[in-house]
N, C-alpha and C positions, 0 to 999 in steps of 0.2 A: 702405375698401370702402363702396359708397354704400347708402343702406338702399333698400330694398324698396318697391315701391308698397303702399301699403296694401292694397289687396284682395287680391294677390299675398301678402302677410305674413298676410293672417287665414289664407287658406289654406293657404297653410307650418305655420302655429300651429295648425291645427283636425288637418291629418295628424298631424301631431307631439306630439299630445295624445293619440292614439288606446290608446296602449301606459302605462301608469303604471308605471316599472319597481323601483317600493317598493313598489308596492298588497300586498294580506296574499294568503297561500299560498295557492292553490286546491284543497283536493281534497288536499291533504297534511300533517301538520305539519311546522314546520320546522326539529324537533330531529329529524325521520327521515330522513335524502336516501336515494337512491335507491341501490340497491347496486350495477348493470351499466352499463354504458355506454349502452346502449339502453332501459333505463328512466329514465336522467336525462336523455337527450335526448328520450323521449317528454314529459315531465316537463315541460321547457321551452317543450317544441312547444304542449303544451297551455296553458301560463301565455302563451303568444303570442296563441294563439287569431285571429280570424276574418280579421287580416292577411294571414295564409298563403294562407288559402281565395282572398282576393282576388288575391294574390301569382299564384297558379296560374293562373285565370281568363285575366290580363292575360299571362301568359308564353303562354296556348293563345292567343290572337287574334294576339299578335303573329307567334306560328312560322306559323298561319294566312294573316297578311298579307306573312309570306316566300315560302310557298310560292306564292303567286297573284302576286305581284310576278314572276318568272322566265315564270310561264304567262302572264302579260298580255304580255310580252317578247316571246314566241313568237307570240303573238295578231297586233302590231302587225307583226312583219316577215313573218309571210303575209298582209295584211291588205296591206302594202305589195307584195309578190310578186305577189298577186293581181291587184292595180291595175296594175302594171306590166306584166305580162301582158296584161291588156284595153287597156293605151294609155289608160286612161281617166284618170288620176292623179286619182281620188276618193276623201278620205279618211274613214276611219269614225272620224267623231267620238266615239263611243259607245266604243271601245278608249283612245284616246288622253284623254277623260275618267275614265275607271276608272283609268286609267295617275296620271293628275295625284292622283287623291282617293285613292289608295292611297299617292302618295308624300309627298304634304303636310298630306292633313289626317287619315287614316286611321292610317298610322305615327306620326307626329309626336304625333296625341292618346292612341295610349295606350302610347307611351313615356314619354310628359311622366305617364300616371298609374301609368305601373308604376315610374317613377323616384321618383315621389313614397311611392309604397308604400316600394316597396325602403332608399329613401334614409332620408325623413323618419318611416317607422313603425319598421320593421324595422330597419337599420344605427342609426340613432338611438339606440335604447331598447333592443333586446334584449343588448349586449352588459354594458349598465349592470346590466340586470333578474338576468341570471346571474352577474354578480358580487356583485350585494345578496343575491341569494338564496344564492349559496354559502358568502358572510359570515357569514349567519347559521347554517347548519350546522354550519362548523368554529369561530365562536365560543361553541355552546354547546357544543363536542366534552367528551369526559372530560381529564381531567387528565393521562393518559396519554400521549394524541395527541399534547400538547405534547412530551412528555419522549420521545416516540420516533422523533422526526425535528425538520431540522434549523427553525425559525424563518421563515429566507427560502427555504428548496423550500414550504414551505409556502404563503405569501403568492404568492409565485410563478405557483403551481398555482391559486390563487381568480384574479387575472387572467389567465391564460390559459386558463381553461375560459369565460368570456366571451367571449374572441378567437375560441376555436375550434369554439363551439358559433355565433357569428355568420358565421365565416365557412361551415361545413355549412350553415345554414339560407340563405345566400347563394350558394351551388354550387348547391343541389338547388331552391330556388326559384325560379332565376333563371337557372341556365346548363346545368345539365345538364339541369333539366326542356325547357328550352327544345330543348333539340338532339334530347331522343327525341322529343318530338312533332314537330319538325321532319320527323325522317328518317322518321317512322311517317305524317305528310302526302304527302311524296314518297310513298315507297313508293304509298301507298295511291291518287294521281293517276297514278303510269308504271301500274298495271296496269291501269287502266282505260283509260287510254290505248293499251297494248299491251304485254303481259306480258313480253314479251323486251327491253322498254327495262328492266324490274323488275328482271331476272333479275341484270347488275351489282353494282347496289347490294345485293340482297339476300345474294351470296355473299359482297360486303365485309364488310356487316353480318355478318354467321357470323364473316367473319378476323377484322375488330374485335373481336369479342362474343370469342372465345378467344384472339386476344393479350391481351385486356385480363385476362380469369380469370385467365391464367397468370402476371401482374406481378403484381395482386393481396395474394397475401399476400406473396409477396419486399415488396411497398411497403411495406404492412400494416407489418409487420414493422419493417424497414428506418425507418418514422416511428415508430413506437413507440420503438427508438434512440435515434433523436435527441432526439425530448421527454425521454425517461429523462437522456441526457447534457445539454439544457439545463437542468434543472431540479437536476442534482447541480452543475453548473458555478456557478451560483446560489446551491444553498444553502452550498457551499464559501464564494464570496466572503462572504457575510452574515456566515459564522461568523469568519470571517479578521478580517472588521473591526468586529465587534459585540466582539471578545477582540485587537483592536489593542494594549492596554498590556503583556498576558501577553506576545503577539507579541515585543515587542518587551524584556522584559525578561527572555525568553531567547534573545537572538540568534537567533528563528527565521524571521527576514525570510524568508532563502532557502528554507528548507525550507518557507513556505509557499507561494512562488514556484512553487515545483514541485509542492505540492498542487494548486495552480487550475490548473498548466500540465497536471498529467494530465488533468483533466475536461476539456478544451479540448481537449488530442489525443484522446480519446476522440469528443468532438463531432465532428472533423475526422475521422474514421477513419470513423463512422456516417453524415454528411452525404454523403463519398464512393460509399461503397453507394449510401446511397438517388440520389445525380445520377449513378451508374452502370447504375441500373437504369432512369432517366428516360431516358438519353441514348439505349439501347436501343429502348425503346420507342417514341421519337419517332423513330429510325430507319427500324424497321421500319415504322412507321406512313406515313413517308414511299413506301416503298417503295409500300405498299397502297394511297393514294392516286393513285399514277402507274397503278397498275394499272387504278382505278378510272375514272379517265379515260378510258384508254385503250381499255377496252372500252368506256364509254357513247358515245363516239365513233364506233368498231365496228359496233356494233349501231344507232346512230342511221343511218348511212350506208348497212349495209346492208338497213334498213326503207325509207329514200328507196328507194333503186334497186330496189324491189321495190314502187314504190308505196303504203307501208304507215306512211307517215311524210311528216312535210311539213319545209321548212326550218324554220319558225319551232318545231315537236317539238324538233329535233335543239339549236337555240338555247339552248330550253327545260332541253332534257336537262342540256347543258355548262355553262350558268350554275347549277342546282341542283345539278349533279356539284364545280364549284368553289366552292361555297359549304360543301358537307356538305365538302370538305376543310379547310375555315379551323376549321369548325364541331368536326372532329372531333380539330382541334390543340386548341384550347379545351378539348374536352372532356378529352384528354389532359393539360395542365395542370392541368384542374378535379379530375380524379381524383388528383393529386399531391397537391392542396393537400388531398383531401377525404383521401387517407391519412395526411397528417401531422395534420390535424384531429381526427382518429379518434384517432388514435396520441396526443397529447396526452392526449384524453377517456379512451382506456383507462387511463393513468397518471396521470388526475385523478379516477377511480373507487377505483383502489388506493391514492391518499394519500389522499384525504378521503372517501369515501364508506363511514366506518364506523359500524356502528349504532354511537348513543351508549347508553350500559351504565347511567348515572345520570339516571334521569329521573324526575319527577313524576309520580306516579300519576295517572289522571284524577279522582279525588275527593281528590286532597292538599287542603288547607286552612293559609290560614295560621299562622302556630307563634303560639301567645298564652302570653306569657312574665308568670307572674305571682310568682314569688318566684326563677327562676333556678336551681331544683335541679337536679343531671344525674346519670343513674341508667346506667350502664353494666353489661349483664345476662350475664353470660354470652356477652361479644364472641370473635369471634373471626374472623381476616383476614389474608391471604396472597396477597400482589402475585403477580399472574396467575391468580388462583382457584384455585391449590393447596389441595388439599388434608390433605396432608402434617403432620401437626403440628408435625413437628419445623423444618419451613421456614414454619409461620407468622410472620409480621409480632407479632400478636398470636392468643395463645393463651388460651380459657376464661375471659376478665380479667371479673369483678365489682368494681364501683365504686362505691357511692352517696356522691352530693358536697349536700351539703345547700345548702339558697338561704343566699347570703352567704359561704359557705367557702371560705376561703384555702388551695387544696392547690399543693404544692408536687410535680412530678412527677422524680424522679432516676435515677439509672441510666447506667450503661457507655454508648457512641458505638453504636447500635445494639440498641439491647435496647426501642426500640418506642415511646420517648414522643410523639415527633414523628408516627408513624402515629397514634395515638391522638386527637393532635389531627384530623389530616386525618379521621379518620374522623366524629369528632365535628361537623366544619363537612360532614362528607358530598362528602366528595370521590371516596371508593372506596365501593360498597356493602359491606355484611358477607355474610362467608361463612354465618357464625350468631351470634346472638343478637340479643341488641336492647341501643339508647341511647333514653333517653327523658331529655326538658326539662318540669319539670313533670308527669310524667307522659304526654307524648306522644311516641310512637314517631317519632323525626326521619325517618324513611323513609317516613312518611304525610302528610308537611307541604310545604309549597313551600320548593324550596331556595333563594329568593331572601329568603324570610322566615326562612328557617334562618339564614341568613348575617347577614344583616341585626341578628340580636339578638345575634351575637357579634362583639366587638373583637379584630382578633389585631392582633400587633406581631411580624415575625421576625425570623429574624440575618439572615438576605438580603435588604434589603431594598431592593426597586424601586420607583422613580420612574419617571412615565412621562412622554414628550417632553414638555411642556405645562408650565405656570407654575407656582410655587411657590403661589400660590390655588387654582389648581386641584386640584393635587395633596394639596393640605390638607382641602380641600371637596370629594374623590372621594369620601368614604362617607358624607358628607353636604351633597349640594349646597346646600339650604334656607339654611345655616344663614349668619346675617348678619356680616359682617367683625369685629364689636366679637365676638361668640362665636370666629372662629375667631383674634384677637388674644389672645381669652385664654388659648386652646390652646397658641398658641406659646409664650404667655409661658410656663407650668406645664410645657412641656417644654422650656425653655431654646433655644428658635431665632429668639426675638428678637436674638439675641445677634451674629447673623451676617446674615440676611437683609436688615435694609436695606441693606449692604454689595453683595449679588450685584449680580452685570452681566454679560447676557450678546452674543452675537456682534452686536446688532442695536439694542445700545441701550435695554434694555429691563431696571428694575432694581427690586433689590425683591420686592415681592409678586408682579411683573410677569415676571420674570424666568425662563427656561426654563431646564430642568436637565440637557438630553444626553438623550441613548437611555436609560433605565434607572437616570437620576439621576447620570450619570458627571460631570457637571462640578462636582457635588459632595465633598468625602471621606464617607467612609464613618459618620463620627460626626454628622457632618451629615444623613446621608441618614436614620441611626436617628431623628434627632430629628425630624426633618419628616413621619418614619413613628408615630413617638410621638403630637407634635400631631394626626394623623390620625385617630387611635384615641380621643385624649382627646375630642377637638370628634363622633365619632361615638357616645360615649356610651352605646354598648351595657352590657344588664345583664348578660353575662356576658362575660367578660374572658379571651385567653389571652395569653399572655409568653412566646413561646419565644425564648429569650437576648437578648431586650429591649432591655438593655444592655449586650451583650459590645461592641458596638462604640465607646463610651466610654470616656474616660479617669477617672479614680476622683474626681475634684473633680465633675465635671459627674453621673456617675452617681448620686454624694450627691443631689445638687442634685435632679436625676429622679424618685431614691429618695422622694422626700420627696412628689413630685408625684403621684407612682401612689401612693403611700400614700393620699393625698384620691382619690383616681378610684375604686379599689379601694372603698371605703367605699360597703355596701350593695349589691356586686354580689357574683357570684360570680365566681372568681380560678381557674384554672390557670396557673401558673406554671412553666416548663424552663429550667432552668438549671446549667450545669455549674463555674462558680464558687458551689459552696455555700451562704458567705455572703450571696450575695444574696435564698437563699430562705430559709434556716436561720429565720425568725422568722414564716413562714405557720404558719396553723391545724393543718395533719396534713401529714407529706411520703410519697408514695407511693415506694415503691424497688420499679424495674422491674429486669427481666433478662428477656433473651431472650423480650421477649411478652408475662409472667407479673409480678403482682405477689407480692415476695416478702418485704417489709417494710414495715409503715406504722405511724407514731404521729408522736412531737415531737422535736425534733432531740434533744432532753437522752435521753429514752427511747431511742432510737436510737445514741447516742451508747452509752450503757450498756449495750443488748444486745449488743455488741460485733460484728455482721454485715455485710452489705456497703454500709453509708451510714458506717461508725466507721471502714473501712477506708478509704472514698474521704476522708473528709474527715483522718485522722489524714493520708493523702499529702498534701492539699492543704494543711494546716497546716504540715506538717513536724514534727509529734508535740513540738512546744513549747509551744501553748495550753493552760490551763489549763481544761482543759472545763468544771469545777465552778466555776468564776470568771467564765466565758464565758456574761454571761446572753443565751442565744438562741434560748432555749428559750419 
């Protein structure tokens, strides 16, 4: 493609600069979006700002320069009638130059600047701007969001509320605006001209105006459907092939075949309605336009034969009568796209436009961590805000963890350690009580500095697409390769990394790990998640099953390594192999919420309660506890 003249290119560059669509939130913040459909497309309109204005501007001169385009028509062929009636063949230069500046230089320049609007400000930028901005919404949503739908309906949904709030703002500024002013021009020249050339169009107008109400919400509706079904048709595949291996190591190829196949028939059953209600309406519409003709034709004819009308009127009449029918297909189109548009936005209101529940107070302040102590007061938390005691997460739990202490947290599959943690990194607020670091209430502090001074390491743990550096250096980018060499080395993945190689050539440090770390195994992915933790250096430390996904040579090895990391911070430790925590400072034994045992494993062991009983199964009651220094 060849490039552009330069003066031509500044001005493509100067339009195209007008919109920033990263610039910061206007007038909102951006952990709030908007709850309704029509407050985030206000939302938008306003982050657009004075394009629009001009958008409008240039859509009224051009319906302007339509309507007097047909009247100059009529001008020139009595203009010519006239002449030919006198024999004189004198022509009125003065018609036939308004004719020329209207078609060449009048059109032409502010098309060429409403396309530059339209193209280069508008189409360019706004589709970018509602996807950055809706990015940033649902990536600071609650942790919830995540966990209540599917991954890709999600992603999904952030680009196509881009698509579809560009494509509204490209209907209403551009083509439907364009067709009321058009027909509110007509209108407005037949009755000055002579109210009964009016009288047509304006009873169309009426049939239009109430066929169109009438499809309305059947569309409405009908595109709501279909976004609902393209967007479950989506998150079905994602899910199918983000869990590809499970797929397939229970034979369930077919039966997923026929999960994507139902959201597809379902697509196919909703798209039907809505092109049955289109096909409808373009019918009739058809119908109304014959009609419309027909009578401006009518009444043109019988104004002539009454004197009351000229040819070049009646000219006039039929070229603006067949125009408002091309005009008024368009606009039937436009109101399809603008009900599937809608319909989209209402199902991108109800997946993503939820208040976020965890947020920074306006006077939070950074957390300042100076010896690492963590005071849990009187907690208590129950997924979905129950408040039920008996179906709390955690119930009335008092903690104090002193700076430097090694707690060890135990307990049944469910009895709440895991909440405890989340709660602590502030992921869910508390029903009641307070956690305090140092003495400050985590709920008064910014949650980025919250996080920031805790290391966690889980049993699930994720890799994200991106390289083995990368992923190392996520919770501490700064930190310089000879630091995060040493990481790896202290969690044993020097051991395999220079080995990787993945799809593209690319090996090593270099090397990318799949969706979620999958080209990894799993004791790989722990250790890459370990080095993370190590090279991030936080003074408080949590371990939830750290090392379940190790084999017991390498976990030694580990063992060894968090021993040094551990030194001088503070440790919560989860873990359902015993022995791995059996030799921290105090172990807490949870049930149901509640702490209902703590001291040292040897005490514990001797009280004979539910840490003597887990551990006597996990031994198989042949250790010799009194000989078992692990206390």
């Amino acid at each position: 493609m060849p490039s552009l003249p330069s003066p031509i290119a500044r001005l493509f560059a100067w339009f195209e600069s007008r919109i920033d669509p990263f610039k910061p939130t206007a007038g909102l913040h951006p952990l709030t979006p908007p709850t309704t459909k029509w407050r985030i497309l206000r939302f938008f309109l306003g982050e657009t700002g004075w394009p629009l204005a001009v958008m409008a501007v240039l859509t009224l001169l051009l319906s302007l320069i339509e309507v007097v385009l047909p009247i100059s028509i009529g001008w020139l062929i009595d203009a010519v009638t006239a002449a030919d009636k006198s024999g004189s063949r004198v022509i009125d230069w003065r018609i036939v130059v308004l004719f020329i500046l209207l078609l060449l230089v009048a059109r032409p320049l502010v098309t060429f600047l409403a396309q530059l609007v339209r193209n280069q400000v508008l189409s360019r930028n706004i589709g970018t701007l509602v996807r950055w901005r809706t990015h940033e919404f649902v990536a600071r949503a609650d942790i919830s969001f995540f966990q209540n739908d599917f991954v890709g309906r999600i992603a999904t949904k952030v680009t196509q509320t881009g698509q579809a709030i560009r494509s509204l703002i490209r209907l209403f500024a551009d083509q439907l605006l364009f067709v009321a002013l058009y027909m509110a021009g007509v209108v407005g020249y037949l009755l000055v001209r002579h109210p009964l050339f009016a009288a047509p169009l304006i009873v169309w107008t009426v049939a239009y105006a109430i066929l169109v109400y009438a499809y309305v919400p059947k569309s409405r509706a009908a595109a709501r459907e279909v976004a609902d079904t393209a967007s479950v048709f989506s998150g079905r595949l994602v899910d199918g092939y983000s869990n590809y291996l499970t797929v397939r190591l229970f034979t369930a190829s077919t039966r997923e075949d026929a999960y994507v196949r139902e959201a597809l028939e379902s697509g196919i059953t909703a798209t039907g309605k809505q092109m049955r209600l289109l096909t409808g309406l373009s019918s009739l519409l058809t119908f109304l336009n014959g009609l419309l003709l027909a009578a401006s034709g009518l009444v043109g004819v019988l104004l002539w034969s009454h004197g009351l009308a000229t040819p070049g009127d009646i000219a006039s009449v039929i070229a603006m009568t067949l125009q408002i029918q091309q005009l008024s297909r368009l606009a039937t189109m436009s109101l399809s796209d603008v009900f599937e548009s809608v319909g989209t936005l209402d199902d991108t209101v109800r997946s993503l436009s939820r208040p976020q529940l965890v947020t920074d107070r306006p006077d939070a302040k950074p957390l300042a961590v100076t010896g690492g102590g963590v005071e849990f007061d009187h907690v208590g938390f129950g997924y979905g805000g129950g408040r039920d005691g008996s179906r709390r997460a955690i119930d009335a739990l008092t903690l104090d963890i002193a700076p430097g202490e090694r707690i060890g947290l135990v307990g049944r599959s469910g009895a709440g350690k895991s909440t405890l943690v989340s709660l602590l990194l502030r992921l869910y607020d508390l029903d009641q009580g307070a956690i305090r670091i140092d003495g400050q209430d985590i709920a008064g502090v910014t949650q980025n500095s919250l996080r920031a001074a805790v290391g966690v390491v889980t049993q699930d743990t994720s890799l994200l697409h991106r390289s083995i550096r990368d992923n190392i250096k996520y919770g501490r980018p700064t930190a310089s390769d000879e630091e995060m060499y040493a990481a790896v080395s202290m969690a044993h993945a020097d051991e395999f990394i220079p080995d990787l190689v993945d799809g593209k050539g690319r090996f090593g440090y270099d090397a990318y790990v799949g969706e979620r770390g999958v080209k990894l195994s799993g004791g790989q992915r722990q250790r890459i998640a370990i080095a993370r933790v190590l090279l991030k250096n936080a003074p408080i430390l949590v371990l939830d099953e750290a090392t379940s996904a190790l084999d017991s040579d390498v976990e030694a090895a580990i063992q060894e390594s968090l021993g040094v990391l551990m030194e001088g911070k503070t440790v919560i430790a989860i873990a359902h192999r015993l022995s791995t925590i059996a030799r921290m400072d105090r172990l807490v034994v949870m049930d149901r919420g509640r702490i209902v045992e703590m001291g040292s494993h040897a005490e514990l062991v001797a009280s004979g309660g539910l840490y003597a009983g887990l551990w006597s199964r996990q031994t198989g009651g042949f250790l010799d506890l009194e000989d078992e220094d692990v206390g």
